[in-house]
C-alpha positions as CSV (number, residue, x, y, z in Angstrom):
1,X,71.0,98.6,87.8
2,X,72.8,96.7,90.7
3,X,73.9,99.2,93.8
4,X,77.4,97.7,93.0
5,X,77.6,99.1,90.0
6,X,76.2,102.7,90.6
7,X,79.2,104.3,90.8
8,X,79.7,108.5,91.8
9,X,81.2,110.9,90.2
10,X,84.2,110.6,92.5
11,X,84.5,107.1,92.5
12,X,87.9,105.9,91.4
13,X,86.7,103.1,89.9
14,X,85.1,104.9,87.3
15,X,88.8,105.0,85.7
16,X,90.0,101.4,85.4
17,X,89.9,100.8,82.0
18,X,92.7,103.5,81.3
19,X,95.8,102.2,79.7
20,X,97.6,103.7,82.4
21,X,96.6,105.0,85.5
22,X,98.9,107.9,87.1
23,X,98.3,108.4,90.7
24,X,100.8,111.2,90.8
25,X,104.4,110.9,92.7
26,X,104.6,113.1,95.4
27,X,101.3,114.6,95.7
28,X,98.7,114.1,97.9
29,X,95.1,113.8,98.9
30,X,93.6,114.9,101.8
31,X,91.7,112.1,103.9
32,X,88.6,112.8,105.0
33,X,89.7,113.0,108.5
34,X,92.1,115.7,107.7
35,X,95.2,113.9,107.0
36,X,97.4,113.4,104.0
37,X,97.9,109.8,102.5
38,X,100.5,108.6,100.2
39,X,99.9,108.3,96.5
40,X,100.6,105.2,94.8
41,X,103.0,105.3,91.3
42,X,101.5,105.4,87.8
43,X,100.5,102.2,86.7
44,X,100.8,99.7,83.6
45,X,97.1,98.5,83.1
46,X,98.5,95.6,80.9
47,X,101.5,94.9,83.0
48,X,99.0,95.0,86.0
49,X,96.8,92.8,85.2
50,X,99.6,90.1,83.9
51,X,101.2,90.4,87.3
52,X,97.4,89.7,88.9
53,X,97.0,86.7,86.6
54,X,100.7,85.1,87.8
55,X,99.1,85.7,91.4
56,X,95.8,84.2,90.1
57,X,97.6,81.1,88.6
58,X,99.7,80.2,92.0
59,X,96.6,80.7,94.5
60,X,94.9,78.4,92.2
61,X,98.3,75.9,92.3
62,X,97.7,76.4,96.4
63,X,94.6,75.2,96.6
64,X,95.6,71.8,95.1
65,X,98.7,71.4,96.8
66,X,99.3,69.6,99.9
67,X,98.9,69.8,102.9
68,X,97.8,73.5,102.9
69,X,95.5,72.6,99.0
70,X,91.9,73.0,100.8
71,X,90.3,71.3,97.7
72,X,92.1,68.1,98.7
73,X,90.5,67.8,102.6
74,X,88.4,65.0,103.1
75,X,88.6,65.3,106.9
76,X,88.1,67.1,109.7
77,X,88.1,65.1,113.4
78,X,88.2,67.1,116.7
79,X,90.6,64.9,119.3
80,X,89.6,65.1,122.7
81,X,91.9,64.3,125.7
82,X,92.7,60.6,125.9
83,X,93.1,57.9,123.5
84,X,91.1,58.4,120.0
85,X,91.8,55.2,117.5
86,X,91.3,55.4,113.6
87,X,91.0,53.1,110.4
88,X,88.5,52.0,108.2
89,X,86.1,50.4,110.9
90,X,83.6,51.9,111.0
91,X,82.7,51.9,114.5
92,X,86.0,53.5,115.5
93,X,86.3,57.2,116.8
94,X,87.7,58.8,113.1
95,X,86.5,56.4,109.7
96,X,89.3,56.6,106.9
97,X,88.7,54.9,103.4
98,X,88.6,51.1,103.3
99,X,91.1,51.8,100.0
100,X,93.5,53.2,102.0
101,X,93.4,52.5,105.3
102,X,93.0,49.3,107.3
103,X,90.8,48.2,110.2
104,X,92.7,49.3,112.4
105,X,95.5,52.0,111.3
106,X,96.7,53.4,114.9
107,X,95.8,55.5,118.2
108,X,96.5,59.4,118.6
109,X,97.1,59.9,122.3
110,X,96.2,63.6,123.6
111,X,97.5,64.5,126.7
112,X,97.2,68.9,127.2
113,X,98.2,69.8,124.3
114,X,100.5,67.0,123.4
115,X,99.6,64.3,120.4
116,X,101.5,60.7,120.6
117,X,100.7,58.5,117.9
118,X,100.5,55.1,118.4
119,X,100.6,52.8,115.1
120,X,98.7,49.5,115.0
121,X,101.3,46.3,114.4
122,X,101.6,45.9,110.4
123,X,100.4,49.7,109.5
124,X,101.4,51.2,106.4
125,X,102.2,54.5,108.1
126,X,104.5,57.0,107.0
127,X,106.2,59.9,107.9
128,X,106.9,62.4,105.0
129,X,109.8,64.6,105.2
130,X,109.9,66.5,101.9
131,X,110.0,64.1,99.2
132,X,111.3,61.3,101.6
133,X,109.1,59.1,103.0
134,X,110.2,57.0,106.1
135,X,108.1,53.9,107.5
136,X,106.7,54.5,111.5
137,X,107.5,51.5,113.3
138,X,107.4,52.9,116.7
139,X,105.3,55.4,118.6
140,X,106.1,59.0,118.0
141,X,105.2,62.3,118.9
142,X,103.3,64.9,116.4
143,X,103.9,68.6,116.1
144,X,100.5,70.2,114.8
145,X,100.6,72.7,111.6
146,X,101.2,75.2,113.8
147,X,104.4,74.2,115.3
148,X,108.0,75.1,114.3
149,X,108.1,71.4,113.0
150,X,104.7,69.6,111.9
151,X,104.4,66.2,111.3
152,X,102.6,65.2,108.5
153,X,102.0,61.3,107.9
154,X,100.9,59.5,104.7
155,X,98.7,56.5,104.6
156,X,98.2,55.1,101.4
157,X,97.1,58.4,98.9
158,X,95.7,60.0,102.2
159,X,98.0,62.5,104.2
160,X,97.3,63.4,107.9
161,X,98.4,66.1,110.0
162,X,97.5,67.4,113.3
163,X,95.7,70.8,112.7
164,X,95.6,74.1,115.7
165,X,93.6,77.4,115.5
166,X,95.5,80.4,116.9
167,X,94.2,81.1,120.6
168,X,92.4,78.1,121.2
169,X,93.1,74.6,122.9
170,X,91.0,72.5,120.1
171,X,93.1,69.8,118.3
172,X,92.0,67.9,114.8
173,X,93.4,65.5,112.9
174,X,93.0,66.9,109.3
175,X,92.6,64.5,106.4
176,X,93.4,64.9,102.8
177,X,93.6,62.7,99.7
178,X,96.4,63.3,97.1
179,X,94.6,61.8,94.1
180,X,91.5,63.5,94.2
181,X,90.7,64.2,90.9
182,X,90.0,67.7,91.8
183,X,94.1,68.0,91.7
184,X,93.9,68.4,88.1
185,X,90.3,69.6,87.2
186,X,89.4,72.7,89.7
187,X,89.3,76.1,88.4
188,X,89.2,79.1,90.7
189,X,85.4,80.8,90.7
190,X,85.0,83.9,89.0
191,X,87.2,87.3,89.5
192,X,85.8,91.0,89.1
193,X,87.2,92.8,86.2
194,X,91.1,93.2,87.2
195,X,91.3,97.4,88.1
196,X,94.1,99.6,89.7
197,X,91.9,101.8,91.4
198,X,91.2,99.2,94.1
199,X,95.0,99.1,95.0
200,X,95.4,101.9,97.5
201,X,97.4,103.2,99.7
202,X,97.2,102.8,104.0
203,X,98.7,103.9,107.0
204,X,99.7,101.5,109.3
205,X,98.1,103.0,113.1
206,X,99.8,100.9,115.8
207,X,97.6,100.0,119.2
208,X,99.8,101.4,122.1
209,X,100.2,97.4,122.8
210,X,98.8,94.3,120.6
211,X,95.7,93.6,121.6
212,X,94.0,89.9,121.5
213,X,91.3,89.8,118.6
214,X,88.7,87.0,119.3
215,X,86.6,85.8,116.2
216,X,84.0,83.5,116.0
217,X,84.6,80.4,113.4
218,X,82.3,78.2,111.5
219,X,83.2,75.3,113.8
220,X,81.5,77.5,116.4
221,X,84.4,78.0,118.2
222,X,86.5,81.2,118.4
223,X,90.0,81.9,117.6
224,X,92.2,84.4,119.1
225,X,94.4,86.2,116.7
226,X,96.6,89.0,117.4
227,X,96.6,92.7,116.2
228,X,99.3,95.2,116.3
229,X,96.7,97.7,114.8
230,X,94.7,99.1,112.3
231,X,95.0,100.1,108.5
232,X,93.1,102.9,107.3
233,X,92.6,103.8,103.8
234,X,90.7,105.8,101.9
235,X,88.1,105.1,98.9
236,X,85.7,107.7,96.9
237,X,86.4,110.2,99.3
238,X,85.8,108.3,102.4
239,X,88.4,106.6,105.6
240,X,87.6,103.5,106.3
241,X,89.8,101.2,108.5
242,X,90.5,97.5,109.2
243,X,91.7,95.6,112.3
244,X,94.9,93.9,110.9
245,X,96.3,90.7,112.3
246,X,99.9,90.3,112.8
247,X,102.7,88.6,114.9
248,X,105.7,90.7,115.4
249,X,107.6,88.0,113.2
250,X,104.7,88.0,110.2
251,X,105.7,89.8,106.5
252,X,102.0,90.4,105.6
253,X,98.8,91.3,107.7
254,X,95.7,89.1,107.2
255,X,92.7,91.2,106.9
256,X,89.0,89.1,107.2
257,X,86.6,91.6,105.7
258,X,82.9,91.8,105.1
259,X,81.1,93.9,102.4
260,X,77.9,94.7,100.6
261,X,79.2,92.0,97.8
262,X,78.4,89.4,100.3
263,X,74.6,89.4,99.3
264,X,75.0,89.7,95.9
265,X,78.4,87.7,94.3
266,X,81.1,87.2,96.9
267,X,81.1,84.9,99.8
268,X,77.8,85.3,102.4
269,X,80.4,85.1,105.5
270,X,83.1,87.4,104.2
271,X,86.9,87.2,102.4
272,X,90.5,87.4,103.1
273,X,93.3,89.5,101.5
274,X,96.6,90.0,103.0
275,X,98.5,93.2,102.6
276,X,102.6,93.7,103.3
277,X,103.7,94.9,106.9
278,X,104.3,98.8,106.8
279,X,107.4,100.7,106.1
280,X,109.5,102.4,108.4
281,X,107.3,105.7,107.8
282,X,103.9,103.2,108.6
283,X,102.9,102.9,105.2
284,X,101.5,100.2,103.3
285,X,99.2,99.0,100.4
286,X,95.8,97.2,100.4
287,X,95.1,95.9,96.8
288,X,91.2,94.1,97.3
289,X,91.9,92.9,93.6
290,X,93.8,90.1,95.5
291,X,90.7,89.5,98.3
292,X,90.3,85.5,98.5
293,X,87.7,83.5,99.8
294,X,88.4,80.9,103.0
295,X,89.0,77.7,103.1
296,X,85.5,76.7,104.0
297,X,84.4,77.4,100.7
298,X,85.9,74.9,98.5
299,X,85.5,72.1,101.6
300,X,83.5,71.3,104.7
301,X,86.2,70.4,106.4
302,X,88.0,73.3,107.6
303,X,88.1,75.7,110.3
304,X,87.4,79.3,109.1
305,X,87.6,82.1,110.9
306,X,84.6,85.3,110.2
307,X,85.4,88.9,110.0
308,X,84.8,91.0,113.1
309,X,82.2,93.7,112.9
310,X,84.4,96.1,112.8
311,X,86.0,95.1,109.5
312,X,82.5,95.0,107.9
313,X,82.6,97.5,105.1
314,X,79.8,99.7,104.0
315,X,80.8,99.6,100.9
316,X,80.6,97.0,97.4
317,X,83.9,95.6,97.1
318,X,83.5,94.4,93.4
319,X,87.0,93.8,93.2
320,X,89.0,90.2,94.0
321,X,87.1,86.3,94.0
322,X,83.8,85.8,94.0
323,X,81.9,82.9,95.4
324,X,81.5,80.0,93.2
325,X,78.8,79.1,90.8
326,X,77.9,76.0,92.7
327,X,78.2,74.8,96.1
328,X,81.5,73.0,96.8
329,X,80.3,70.5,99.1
């Protein structure tokens, strides 16, 4: 028997398969560090797990959609200060495909933190607004994905956008290719057995001031996030808590957590999950049936931030996406 699945008498888990799963309006249970945490209402198993599948269905949908559809990138090119040209010669700074791209397809000009593109005479270049799609026949300036207004250009089937990491000064060009086959073939990887006992309840416990959270990435870079805090939560009779990232604008938190399922059946590096900002009375829910893998493991060509230690969790999470059956790239 697997250590993930030797469960304890008090494990929760040991109660998914019910029909329905009461957790008991109004009362309580006392945390292990004395305090009281909200109980969650009964639950629908079936009506559960059909709500999970709808979520399943439109991650999937995001990974194939452009620009944010990982599955789709087929580049990845730091740009340094300065003048870096691309196109399909290869002995230029960034290589596009002959298909779509010609020899010589334009010059991205970085000056601090500012990109000016520069597009060769005769260049197919375009600049997508929604569905519209208008020709560039001048130089123009380009507002990364992390902007309040990204530019993202088309070129041929390949879009391009400039991509920024929270925190740090590094600038890409990101690549992708819209008729990648993999638009209409890719399946998500295996999910753990759908169960309502991994959906629990957390208080939201604010730092007297956000703090700066620096991670390392597999770039090996670091980003710096911010954190207004820390959920804790409690599972088979034990407080654990996570260092939640957050801007004061943000609707969710983005958790990065490691755990024992990490050397067995989940990612190596860790997984994501997001859970919805707290209430007025600081009160949330994590549900790790929605824990999602990064970007970096459907392509090679992202930047993906790891968890800190101190969301490393001494426990198996067998609950959420596991890591696929074969290597993405």
């Amino acid at each position: 028997m697997r250590a993930s699945d030797r469960l304890s008498a008090s494990d929760p888990r040991r109660f998914g398969a019910a029909g329905v799963l009461s957790f008991g309006l109004g009362l309580v249970v006392l945390a292990a560090c004395g305090q009281e945490y909200r109980e969650l209402p009964p639950v629908v198993l079936e009506d559960y797990r059909a709500e999970h599948d709808e979520w399943k269905q439109s991650r999937r949908n995001s990974l194939v959609t452009p620009p944010g559809g990982a599955v789709l990138w087929m580049g990845l090119h730091e740009l340094p200060q300065g003048a870096t040209a691309f196109g399909s010669d290869p002995d230029l700074p960034i290589v596009l495909p002959e298909a779509d791209a010609p020899s010589m397809a334009g010059t991205l000009h970085r000056t601090g933190q500012e990109v000016r593109l520069e597009p060769a005479p005769g260049t197919q270049l375009f600049h997508v607004r929604g569905d519209v799609r208008e020709p560039i026949t001048g130089e123009m300036k380009l507002g990364n994905d992390r902007s309040e207004e990204p530019t993202r250009l088309a070129l041929g089937s390949l879009g391009l956008r400039v991509h920024s990491e929270p925190g740090t000064d590094r600038l890409w060009l990101r690549v992708w290719d819209e008729d990648m086959a993999e638009r209409e073939t890719f399946t998500l990887p295996e999910y753990y057995p759908v169960d309502p006992a991994w959906h629990v309840s957390a208080r939201f416990e604010p730092y007297p001031e956000p703090r700066e959270l620096a991670v390392p990435d597999i770039t090996g870079g670091t980003v710096i996030y911010e954190t207004p805090g820390e959920l804790t939560f409690e599972l088979d009779g034990e407080e654990h808590s996570l260092v939640a990232v957050a801007t004061p604008t943000a609707t969710s938190y983005f958790l990065m957590i490691w755990d024992s399922t990490a050397t067995t059946n989940t990612y190596q590096a860790g997984r994501y999950l997001r859970a919805p900002i707290a209430d007025e009375d600081g009160w949330t829910t994590i549900d790790f049936n929605r824990t999602y893998n990064a970007p970096c493991v459907f392509t090679a060509f992202s930047v993906c931030a790891f968890p800190t230690r101190q969301n490393w969790l001494p426990l198996y999470v067998t609950a959420g996406e596991q890591r696929p059956a074969k290597p993405a790239y």
